[in-house]
N, C-alpha and C positions, 0 to 999 in steps of 0.2 A: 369529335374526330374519331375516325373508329380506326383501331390498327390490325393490322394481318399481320402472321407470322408463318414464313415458311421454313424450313429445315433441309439441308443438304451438304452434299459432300463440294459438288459444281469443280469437280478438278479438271477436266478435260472439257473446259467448255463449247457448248455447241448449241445448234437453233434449238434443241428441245427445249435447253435450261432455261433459255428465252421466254419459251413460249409460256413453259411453267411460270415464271416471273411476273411478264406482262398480264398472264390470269390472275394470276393473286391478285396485285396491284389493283385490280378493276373490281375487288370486291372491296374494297377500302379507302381512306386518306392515306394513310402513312403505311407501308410494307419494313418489314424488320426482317431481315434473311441470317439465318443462325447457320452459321457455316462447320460442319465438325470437326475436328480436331483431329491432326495427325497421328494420334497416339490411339484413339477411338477408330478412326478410320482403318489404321490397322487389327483392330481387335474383332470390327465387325465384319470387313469386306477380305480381313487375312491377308490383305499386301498393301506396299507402302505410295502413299498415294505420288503420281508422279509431281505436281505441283505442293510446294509443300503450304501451308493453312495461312500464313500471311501473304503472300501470292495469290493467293486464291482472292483472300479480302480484298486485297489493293483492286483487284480485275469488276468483282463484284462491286466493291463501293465506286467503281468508273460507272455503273447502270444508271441510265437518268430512271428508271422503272423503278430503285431500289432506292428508301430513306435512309437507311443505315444496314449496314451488312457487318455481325459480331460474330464472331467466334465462342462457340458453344462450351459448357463448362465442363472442364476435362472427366470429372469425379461424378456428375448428375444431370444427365440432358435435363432433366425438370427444371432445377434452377431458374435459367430464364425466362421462361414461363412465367415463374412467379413473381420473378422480379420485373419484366416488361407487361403483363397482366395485356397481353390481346385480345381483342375483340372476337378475333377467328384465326382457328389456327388451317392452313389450308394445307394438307399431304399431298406428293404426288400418288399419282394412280399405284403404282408399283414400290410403295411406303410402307416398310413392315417392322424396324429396328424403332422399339418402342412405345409403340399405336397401341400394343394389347392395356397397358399401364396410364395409357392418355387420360381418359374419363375419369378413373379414380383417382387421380393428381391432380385433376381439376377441381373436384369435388373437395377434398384435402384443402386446396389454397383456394377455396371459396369463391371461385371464380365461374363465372355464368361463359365461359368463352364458347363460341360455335365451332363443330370441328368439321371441314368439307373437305373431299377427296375431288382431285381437281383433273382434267379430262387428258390425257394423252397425246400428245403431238409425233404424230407415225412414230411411233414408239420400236418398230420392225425396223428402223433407219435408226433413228437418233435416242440412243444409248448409249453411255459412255464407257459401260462393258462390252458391247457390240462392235463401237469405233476403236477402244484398246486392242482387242483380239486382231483386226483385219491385216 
């Protein structure tokens, strides 16, 4: 069974998150969606996310696309990584909080995982920074 894992905030959701989703899903059996943390989502994105991190989960874990949707670990995005050991991990296009440090963390926790940057859905439209501002 092979698993994918993807990474995100997903607080304003909307068809891109989808779309991202439903890609993952199709490189794999079983999708693991690591949702971040409200306390991290402040630190990277600098404001407080409008849905707060168990809200987000309950919305997420409603996905039939989605196996299990966890909340990420507040002190070391890597952590679950290593402790769910996926097949592939799959970024979206515009994924940069923590990618530079990917490879060698993997290498570290001995893990052979594939890492794919995944295609854009009118990304000019659906943004969740794009849709907050309007």
């Amino acid at each position: 069974m092979k698993k994918v894992m993807i990474f995100g905030t997903f607080d304003i959701f909307h068809i891109g998150h989808l779309k991202f989703i439903k890609q993952a899903k199709e490189l794999g059996d079983k999708l693991i969606v690591v949702i971040s943390r409200d306390n991290n989502v402040r630190k990277i994105k600098d404001k407080k996310p409008v849905h707060n991190e168990q809200h987000r989960k309950e919305i997420l874990n409603s996905i039939k696309y989605i196996d299990k949707a966890i909340l990420g670990n507040k002190d070391d995005v890597y952590k679950v990584i290593k402790k769910n050991k996926p097949d592939i991990i799959a970024l979206g296009y515009d994924q940069s909080h923590f990618v530079d440090k990917l490879d060698s963390k993997l290498k570290e926790f001995n893990l052979n995982t594939k890492v794919v940057r995944l295609e854009p859905y009118q990304e000019d439209k659906f943004k969740s920074s794009k849709i907050r501002n309007k």
